[in-house]
N, C-alpha and C positions, 0 to 999 in steps of 0.2 A: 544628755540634753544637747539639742543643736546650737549654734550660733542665734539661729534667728531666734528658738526659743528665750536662750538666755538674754537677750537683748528686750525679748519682750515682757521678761518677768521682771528687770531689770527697769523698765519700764511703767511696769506697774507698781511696786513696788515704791516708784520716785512719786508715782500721782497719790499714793495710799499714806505715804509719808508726807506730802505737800503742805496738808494742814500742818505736820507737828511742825514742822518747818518754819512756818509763818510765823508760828508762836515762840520763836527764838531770835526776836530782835534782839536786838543787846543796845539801842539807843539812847537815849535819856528820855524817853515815852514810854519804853518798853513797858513797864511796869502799870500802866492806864489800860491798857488795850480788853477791850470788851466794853460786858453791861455789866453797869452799879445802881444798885436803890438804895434807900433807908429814908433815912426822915433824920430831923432837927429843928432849930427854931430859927424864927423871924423878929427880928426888933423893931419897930418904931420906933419912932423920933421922941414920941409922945411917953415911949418907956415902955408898952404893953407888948403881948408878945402871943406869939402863933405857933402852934406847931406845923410843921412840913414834913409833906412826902414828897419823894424826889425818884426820879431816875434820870441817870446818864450812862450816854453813848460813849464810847472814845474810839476813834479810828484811827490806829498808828500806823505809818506809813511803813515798806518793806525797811527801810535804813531804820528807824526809829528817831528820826528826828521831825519830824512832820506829824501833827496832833491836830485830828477834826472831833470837836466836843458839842456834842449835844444832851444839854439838861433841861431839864422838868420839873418845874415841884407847882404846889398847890397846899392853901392852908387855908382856912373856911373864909377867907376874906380877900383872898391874895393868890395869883397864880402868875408865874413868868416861866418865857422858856431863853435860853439864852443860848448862842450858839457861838461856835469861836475856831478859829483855824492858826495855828500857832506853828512856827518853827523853829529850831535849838540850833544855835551855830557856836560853840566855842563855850560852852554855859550859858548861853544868852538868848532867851527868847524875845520875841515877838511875832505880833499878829494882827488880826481883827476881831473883835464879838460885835455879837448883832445881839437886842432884846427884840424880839417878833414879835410880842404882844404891844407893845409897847413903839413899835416902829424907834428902838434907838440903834444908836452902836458908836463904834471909836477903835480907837487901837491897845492893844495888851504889850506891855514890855517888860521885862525882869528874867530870871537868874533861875537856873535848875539845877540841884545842887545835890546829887545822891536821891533820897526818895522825897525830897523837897522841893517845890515850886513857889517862889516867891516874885509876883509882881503887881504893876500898877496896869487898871485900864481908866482910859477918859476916852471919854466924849464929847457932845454940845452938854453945858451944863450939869460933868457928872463925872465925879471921880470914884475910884472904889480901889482898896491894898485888898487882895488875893493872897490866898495862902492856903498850899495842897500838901498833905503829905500823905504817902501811902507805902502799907505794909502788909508785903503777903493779900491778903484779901479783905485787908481792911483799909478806908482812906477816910479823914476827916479834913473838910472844907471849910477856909473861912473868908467872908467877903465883909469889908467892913468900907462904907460910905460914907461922904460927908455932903450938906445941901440936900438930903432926898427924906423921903416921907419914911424911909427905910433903912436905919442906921446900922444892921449887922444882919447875917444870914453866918450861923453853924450848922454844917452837919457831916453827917459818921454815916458813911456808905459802906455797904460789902460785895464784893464781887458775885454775882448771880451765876 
């Protein structure tokens, strides 16, 4: 095989492996990266409660410290999309979410801690403690609010 051959299969070779590549963050994101669905439930304030389906996005960055989150759910009464941009410096996140339907957002801050994400977002008028953790291809999500018509959202995702 010539030089230029072997450069060129060398070559190929790096573009045909590129994908598995990507999938070898080692960040403290690492572990989100892809699509997730499932469903769980929705609480009111009032005590009643909904089922939800959901999907989410996660866009981890090449480092794995940079997380773009996009989710989805709907329950026969109730639908939010939420979006959120988060970065990991030292254990410590923060960021921004946005709710689109809803025209809100604020900022996200807290701690990522092995396969655990633990923090607070506010906004105008609206708090909410997060709480992620994820295993292999499974992750369950918890939002719990205070002040809103909305007092908890669980749910149990799997990797798609």
């Amino acid at each position: 095989m010539t030089i230029s051959k072997s450069i060129s299969a060398a070559l190929l070779a790096a573009a045909l492996l590129s994908p598995i590549a990507a999938h070898a963050v080692s960040g403290p994101f690492a572990a989100l990266a892809g699509a997730w669905s499932g469903g769980g439930t929705l609480t009111m304030a009032d005590g009643s409660k909904e089922q939800l389906r959901c999907r989410a996005s996660y866009d981890v960055g090449s480092a794995g410290t940079d997380l773009k989150l996009s989710l989805k759910c709907a329950s026969s009464s109730y639908n939010f999309e939420l979006g959120s941009a988060i970065i990991s410096q030292g254990g410590r996140i923060s960021g921004t979410w946005s709710e689109t339907s809803r025209n809100a957002g604020g900022t996200i801050a807290g701690r990522v801690n092995g396969d655990r994400i633990e923090a607070a977002a506010t906004g105008q008028g609206f708090s909410a403690n997060l709480s992620l953790a994820t295993q292999g291809n499974r992750q369950t999500v918890s939002i719990r609010s205070q002040d809103t018509d909305i007092t908890s959202v669980s749910l149990a995702l799997r990797r798609n």
